[in-house]
SELODREN-122632 format. One line per field, with one value per residue (C-alpha): residue number from 1; residue in three letters; x, y, z. Coordinates in Angstrom, 2 decimals, decimal comma, padded with zeros to 5 digits, always signed. Layout:
BEGIN
nr <- (NUM|...);
rest <- (ala|...);
c1 <- (X|...);
c2 <- (Y|...);
c3 <- (Z|...);
END
This chain:
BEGIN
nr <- (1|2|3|4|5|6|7|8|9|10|11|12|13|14|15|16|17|18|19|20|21|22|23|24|25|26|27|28|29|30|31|32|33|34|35|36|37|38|39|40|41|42|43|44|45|46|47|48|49|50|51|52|53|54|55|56|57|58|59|60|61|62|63|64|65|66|67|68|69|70|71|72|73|74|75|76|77|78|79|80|81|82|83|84|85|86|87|88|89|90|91|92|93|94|95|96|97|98|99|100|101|102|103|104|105|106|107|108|109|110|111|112|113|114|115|116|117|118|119|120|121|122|123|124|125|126|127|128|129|130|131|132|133|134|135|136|137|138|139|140|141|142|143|144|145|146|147|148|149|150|151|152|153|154|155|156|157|158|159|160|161|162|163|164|165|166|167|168|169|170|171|172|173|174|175|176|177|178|179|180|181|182|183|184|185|186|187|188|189|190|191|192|193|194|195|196|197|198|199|200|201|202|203|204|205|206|207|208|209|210|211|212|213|214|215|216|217|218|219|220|221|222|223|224|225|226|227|228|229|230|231|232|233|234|235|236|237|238|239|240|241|242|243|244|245|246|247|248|249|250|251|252|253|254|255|256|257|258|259|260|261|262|263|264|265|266|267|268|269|270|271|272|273|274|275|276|277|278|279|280|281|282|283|284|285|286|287|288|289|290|291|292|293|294|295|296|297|298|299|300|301|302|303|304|305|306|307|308|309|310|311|312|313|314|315|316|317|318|319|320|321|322|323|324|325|326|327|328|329|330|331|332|333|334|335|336|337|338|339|340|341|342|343|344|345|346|347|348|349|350|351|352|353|354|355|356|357|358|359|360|361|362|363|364|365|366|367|368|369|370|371|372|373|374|375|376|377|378|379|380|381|382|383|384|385|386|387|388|389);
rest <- (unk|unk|unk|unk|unk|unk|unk|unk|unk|unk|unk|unk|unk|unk|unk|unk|unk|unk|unk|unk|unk|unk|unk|unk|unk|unk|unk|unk|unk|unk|unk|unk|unk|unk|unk|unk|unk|unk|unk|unk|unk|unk|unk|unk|unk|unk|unk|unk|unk|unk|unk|unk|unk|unk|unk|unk|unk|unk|unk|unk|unk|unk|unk|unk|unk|unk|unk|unk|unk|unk|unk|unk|unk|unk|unk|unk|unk|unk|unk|unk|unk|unk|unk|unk|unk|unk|unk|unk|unk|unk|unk|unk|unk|unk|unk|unk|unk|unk|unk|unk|unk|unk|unk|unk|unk|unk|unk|unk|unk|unk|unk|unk|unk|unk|unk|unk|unk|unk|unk|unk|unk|unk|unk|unk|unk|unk|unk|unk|unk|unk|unk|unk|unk|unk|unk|unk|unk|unk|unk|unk|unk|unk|unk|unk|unk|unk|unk|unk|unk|unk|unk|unk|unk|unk|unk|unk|unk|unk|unk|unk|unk|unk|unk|unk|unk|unk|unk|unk|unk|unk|unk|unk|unk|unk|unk|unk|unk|unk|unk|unk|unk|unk|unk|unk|unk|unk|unk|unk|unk|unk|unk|unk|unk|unk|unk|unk|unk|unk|unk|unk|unk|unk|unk|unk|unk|unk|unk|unk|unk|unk|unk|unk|unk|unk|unk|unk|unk|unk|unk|unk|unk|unk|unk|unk|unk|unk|unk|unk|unk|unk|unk|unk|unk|unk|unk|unk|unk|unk|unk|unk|unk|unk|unk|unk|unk|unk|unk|unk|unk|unk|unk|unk|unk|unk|unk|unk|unk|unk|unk|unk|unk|unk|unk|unk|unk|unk|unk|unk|unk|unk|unk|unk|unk|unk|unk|unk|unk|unk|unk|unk|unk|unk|unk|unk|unk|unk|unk|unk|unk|unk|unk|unk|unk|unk|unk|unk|unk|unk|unk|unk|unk|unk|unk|unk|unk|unk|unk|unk|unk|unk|unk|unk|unk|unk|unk|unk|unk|unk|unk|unk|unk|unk|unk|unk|unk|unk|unk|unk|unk|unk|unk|unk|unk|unk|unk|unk|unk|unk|unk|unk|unk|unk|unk|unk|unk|unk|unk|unk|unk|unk|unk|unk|unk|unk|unk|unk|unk|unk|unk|unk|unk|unk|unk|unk|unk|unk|unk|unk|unk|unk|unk|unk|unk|unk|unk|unk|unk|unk|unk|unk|unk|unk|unk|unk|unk|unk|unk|unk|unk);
c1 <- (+000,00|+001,52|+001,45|-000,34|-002,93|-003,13|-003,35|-004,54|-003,75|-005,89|-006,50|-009,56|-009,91|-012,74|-011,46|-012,41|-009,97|-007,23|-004,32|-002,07|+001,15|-000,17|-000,65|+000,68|-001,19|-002,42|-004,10|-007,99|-007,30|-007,86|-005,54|-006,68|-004,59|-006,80|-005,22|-007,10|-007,57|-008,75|-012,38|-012,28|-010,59|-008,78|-008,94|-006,51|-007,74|-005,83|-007,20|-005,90|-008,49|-009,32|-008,84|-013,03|-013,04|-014,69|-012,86|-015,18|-015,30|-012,60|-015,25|-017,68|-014,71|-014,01|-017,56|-017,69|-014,84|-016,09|-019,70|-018,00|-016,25|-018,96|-016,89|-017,02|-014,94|-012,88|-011,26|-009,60|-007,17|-007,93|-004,85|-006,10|-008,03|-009,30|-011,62|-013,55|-014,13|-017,49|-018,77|-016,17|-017,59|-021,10|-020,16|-018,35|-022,07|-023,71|-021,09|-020,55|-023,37|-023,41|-019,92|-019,69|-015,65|-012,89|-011,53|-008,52|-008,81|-005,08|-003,93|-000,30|+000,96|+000,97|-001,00|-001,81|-004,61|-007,57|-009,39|-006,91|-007,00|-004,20|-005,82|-007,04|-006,80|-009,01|-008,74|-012,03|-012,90|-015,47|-016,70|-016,54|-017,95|-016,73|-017,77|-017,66|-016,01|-017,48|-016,36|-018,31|-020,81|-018,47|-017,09|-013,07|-012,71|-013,73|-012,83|-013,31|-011,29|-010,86|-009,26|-005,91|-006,14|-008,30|-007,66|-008,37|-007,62|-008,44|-008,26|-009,30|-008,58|-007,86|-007,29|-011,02|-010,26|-008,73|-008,02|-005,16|-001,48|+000,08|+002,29|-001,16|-002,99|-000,40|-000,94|-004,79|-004,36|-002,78|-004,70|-007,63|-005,93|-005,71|-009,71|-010,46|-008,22|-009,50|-013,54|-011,95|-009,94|-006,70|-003,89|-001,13|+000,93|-001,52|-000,24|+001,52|+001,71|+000,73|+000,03|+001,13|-000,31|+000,90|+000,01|+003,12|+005,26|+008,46|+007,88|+007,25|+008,48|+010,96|+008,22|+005,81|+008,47|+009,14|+005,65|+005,76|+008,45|+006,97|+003,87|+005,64|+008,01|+005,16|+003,23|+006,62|+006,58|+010,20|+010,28|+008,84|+008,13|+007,57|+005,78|+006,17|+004,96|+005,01|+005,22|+004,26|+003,56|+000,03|-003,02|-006,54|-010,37|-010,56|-007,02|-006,01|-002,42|-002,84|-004,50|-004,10|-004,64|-003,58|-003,74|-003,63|-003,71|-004,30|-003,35|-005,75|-002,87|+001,09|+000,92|+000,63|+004,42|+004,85|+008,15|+010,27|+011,94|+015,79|+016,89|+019,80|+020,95|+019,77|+020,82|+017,44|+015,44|+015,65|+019,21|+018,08|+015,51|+012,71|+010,44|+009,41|+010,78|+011,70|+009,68|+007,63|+006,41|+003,01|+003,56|-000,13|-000,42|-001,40|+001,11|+003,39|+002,83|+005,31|+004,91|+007,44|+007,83|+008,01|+011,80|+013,20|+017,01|+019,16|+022,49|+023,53|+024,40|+021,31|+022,64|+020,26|+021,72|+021,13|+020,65|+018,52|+018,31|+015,26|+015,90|+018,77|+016,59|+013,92|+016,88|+018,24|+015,21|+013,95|+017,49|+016,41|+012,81|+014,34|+016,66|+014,07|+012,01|+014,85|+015,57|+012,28|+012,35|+009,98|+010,12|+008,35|+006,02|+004,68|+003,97|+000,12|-000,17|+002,15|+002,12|+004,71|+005,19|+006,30|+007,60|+007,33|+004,06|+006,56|+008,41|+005,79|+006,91|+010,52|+009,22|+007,38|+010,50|+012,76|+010,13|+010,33|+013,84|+014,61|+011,72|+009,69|+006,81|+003,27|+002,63|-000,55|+001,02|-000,89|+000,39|+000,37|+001,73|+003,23|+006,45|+008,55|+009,65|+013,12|+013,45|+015,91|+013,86|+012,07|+010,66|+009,14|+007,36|+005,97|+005,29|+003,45|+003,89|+002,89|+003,61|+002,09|+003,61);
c2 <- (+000,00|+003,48|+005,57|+008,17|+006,17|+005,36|+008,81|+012,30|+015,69|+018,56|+021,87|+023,12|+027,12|+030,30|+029,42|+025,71|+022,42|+022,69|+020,20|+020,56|+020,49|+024,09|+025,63|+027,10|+026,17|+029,86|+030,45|+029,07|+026,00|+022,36|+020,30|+016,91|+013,70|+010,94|+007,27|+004,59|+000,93|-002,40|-001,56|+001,81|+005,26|+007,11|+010,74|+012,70|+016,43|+019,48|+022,67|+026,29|+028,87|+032,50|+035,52|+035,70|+035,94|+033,52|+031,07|+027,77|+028,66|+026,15|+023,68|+024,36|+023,24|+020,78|+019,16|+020,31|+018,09|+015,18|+015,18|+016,08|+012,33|+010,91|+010,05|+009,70|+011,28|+008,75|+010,97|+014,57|+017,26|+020,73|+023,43|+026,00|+028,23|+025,68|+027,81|+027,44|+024,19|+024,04|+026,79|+024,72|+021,55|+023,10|+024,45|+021,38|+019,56|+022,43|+021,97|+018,43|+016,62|+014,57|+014,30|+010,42|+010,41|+011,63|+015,25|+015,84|+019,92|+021,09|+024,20|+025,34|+025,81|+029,84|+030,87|+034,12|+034,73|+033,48|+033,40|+031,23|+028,42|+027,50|+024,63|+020,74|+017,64|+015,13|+011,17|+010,06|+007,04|+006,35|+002,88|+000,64|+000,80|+002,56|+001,19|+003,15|+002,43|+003,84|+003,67|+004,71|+006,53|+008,43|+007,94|+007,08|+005,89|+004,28|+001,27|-000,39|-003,41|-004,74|-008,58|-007,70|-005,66|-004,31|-000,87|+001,30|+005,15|+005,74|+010,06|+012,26|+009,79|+011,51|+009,92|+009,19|+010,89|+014,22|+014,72|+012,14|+013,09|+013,45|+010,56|+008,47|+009,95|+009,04|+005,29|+005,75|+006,94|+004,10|+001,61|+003,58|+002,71|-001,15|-000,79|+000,46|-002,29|-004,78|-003,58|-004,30|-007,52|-005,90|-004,99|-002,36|-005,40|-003,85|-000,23|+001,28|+004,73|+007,14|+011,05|+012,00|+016,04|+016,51|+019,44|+021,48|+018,98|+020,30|+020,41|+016,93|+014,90|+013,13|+011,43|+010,38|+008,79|+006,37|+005,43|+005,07|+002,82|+000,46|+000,30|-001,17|-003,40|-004,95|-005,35|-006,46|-003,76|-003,90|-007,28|-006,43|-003,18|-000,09|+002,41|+005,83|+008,72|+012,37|+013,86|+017,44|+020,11|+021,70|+022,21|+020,19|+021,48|+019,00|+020,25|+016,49|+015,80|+014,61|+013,53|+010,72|+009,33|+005,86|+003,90|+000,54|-002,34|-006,12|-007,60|-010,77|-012,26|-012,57|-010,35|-007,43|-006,44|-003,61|-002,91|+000,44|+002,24|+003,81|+006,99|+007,59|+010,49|+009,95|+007,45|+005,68|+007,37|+004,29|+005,31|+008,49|+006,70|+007,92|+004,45|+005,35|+004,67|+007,17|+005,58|+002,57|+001,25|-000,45|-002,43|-003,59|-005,58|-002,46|+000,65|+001,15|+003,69|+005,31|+007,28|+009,49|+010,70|+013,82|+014,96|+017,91|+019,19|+016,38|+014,94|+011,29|+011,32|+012,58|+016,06|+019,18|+021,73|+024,78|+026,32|+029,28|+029,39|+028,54|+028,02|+026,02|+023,42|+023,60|+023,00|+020,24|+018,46|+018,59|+017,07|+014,52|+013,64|+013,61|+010,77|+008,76|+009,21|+008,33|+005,35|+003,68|+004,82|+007,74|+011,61|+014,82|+014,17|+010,91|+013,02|+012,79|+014,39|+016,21|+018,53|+021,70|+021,94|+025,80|+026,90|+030,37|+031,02|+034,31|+031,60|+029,97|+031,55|+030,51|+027,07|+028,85|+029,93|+026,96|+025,23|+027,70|+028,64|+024,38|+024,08|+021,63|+020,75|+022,38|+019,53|+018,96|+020,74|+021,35|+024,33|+024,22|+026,70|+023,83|+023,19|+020,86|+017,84|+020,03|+023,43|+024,27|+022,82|+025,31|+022,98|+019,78|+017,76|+014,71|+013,12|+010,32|+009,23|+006,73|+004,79|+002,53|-001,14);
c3 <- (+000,00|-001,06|+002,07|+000,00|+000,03|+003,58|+004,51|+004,23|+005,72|+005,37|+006,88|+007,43|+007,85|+007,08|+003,81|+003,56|+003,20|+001,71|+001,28|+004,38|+002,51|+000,39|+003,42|+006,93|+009,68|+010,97|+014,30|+014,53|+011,59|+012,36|+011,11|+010,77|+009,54|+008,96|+008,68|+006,28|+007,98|+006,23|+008,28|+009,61|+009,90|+012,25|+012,20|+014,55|+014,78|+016,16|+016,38|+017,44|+018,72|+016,44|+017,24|+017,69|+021,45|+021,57|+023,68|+022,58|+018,92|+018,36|+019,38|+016,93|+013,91|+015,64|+015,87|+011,92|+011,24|+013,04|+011,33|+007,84|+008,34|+009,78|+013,32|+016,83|+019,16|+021,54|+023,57|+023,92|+025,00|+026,06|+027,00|+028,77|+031,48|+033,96|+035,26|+031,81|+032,33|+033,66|+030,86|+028,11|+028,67|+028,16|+025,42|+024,01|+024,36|+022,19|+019,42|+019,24|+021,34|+024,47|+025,24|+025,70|+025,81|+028,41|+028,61|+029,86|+030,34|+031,85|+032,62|+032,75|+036,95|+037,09|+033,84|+033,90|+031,46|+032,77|+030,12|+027,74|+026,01|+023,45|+021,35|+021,60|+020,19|+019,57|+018,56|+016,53|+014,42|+011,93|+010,30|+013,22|+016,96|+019,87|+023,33|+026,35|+029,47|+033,03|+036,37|+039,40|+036,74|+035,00|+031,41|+031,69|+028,41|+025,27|+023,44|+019,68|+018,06|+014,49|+013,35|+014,95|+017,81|+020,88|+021,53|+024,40|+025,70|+028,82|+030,05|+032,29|+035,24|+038,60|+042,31|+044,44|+047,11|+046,70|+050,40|+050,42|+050,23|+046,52|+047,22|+048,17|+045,20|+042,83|+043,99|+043,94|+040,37|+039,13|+040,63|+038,70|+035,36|+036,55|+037,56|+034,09|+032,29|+033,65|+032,96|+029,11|+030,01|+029,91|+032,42|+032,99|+030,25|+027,54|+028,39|+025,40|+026,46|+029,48|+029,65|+033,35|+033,72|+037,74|+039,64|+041,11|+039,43|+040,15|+044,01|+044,08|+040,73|+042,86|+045,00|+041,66|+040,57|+043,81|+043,64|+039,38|+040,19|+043,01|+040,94|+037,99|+039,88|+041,87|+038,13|+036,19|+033,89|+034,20|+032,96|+029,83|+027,98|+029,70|+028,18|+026,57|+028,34|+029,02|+032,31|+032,54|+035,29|+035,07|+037,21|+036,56|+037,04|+039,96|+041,36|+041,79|+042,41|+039,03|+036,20|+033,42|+029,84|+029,18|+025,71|+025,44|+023,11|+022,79|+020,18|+018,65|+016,73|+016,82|+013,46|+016,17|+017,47|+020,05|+020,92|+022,63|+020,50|+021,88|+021,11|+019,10|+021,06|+024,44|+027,20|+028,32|+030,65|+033,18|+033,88|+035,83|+037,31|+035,16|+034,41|+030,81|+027,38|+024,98|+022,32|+021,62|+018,19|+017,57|+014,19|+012,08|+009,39|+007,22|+009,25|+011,61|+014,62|+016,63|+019,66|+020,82|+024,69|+026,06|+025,09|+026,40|+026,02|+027,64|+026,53|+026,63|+029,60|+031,12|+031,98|+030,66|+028,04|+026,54|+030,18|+029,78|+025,91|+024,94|+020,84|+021,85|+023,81|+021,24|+018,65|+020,38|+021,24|+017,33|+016,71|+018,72|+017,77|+014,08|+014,67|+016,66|+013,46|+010,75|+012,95|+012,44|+008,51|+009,34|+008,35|+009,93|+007,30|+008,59|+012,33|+012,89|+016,03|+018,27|+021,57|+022,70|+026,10|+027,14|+030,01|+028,86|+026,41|+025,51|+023,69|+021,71|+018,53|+018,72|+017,78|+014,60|+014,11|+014,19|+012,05|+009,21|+008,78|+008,83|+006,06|+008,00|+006,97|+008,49|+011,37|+013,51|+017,14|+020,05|+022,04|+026,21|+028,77|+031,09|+033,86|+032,00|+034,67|+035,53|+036,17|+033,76|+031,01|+028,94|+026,11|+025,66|+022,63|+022,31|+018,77|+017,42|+013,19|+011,34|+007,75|+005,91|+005,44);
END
């Protein structure tokens, strides 16, 4: 299969779609990249707000996108405001309908404009069913499968009982993404990747991780893959310790390989005692998928660099996302989703920047305001491609 046939970019604007590679991705498009399976799609949408004032109008394209491919949403991202959450999610309903999937609505620790949001991203399908998973009343997740594979994305998961310490919540939270798992017949061994969005994450990163790390040594993650993830430093509308996202996948058939993925020019993250890989690669009969941590501006040997230069750590860290990329045969043009992390939202366009004057391509990035897991990192991305096989 040519991997122009397997999938499409386009760019909806005022102006209507467009192909993505004609044009720049400007502030209120949605950029959608839509992969072609044997029995269904998959449609990954990203979308920037206007300049309307409007802080929801962003959901109204987005629900236009979805009904113009006939999908249903399984879950979604929303960077921004917190305290628009309640008046968001209402308007999320008008736009798009009951809202029958998780979503995950952070905030950057110390924003200052209340009345911000800098984009979302949503995962939809259409041609096959999506079932939902509850817990406790409360939509976690959804589910849908096809010959090869269950597949599962769990969000918006937070601890039960917000008055326990962040250490205990942490545990709670984890034990959450077992609960849900299982309601599917799967376990943490089905985990491919996590989203880890921590409240006052640099006051307490060093604790998550002890209790990251007993959970996965007392479930033998170690033994076997451990997954990608991003760990990032915002607030949530519950103000949780934390919140999560989790996908997951079962595969039907020994066709199915999911494997990490090193980086070429990064030691692994296990040898600072952070528990995720840098990459991991889901491989289908029809494509390959690979999804790409949160990577920030560290050398081999773990150290940060680039101390207080911004470009330099977003120049660095694109250095590295590249190689991960050519090492599995992929290019930026393959990227179907991605998400900047900024310290600084002053900095935003220095990533604009780096992408124009190294002729990248116009990519599908979510922007959030966010602490990076050190305090001398100013910049983090996380990237997810795919080809067809």
């Amino acid at each position: 299969m040519d991997i122009t046939d397997a999938k499409t970019r386009i760019v909806f604007s005022g102006q209507g779609m467009q192909p993505l590679d004609d044009t720049q991705i400007i502030p209120g498009d949605v950029t959608l990249v839509t992969i072609d399976r044997p029995d269904f799609k998959k449609h990954y949408i990203t979308v920037h707000p206007d300049d309307s004032g409007n802080p929801y109008s962003m959901f109204d394209k987005i629900a236009k996108c979805v009904k113009d491919n006939n999908a249903m949403i399984v879950s979604q991202f929303v960077f921004g405001c917190t305290d628009l959450h309640g008046d968001g999610m209402t308007a999320l309903k008008k736009a798009c309908g009951e809202v029958q999937w998780p979503v995950t609505w952070i905030q950057g620790d110390g924003a200052e404009d209340s009345n911000l949001l800098t984009g979302s991203q949503v995962y939809a399908i259409s041609g096959t069913q999506i079932n939902m998973i509850r817990m406790n009343g409360t939509i976690v997740g959804n589910t849908y499968e096809d010959e090869d594979a269950v597949y599962c994305l769990l969000g918006d998961l937070h601890p039960p009982d917000l008055t326990l310490s962040r250490k205990e919540q942490t545990k709670a939270t984890f034990e959450q993404m077992e609960k849900a798992l299982a309601l599917v017949d799967m376990d943490f061994s089905n985990v491919l990747r996590t989203w880890l969005y921590l409240d006052n994450l640099l006051k307490w990163y060093d604790e998550f991780n002890v209790v990251r790390t007993q959970f996965f040594t007392e479930h033998g993650v170690f033994d076997r893959m451990v997954p990608a993830s991003t760990g990032i430093g915002v607030s949530n509308h519950l103000g949780s310790a934390l919140v999560t996202d989790v996908l997951a996948v079962k595969p039907k058939t020994d066709k199915v390989k999911i494997f990490a993925v090193p980086s070429p020019l990064q030691c692994p993250a296990l040898d600072y005692k952070s528990s995720f890989s840098r990459a991991v690669e889901l491989q289908l009969p029809d494509h390959r998928q690979l999804f790409i941590s949160g990577t920030a501006s560290i050398e081999p040997g773990g150290a940060t660099v680039h101390l207080d230069d911004t470009s330099k750590q977003i120049e660095l860290t694109m250095d590295v996302i590249k190689e991960i990329l050519v090492s599995r045969n992929m290019s930026w043009e393959d990227t179907t989703r991605a998400i900047a992390y900024f310290k600084d939202a002053a900095d935003i366009p220095l990533l604009y920047q780096y992408c124009e004057e190294n002729n990248l391509p116009p990519m599908p990035i979510a922007i959030s305001h966010s602490d990076i897991c050190r305090d001398d990192l100013l910049f983090e991305i996380e990237f997810d491609a795919s080809v067809a096989t």
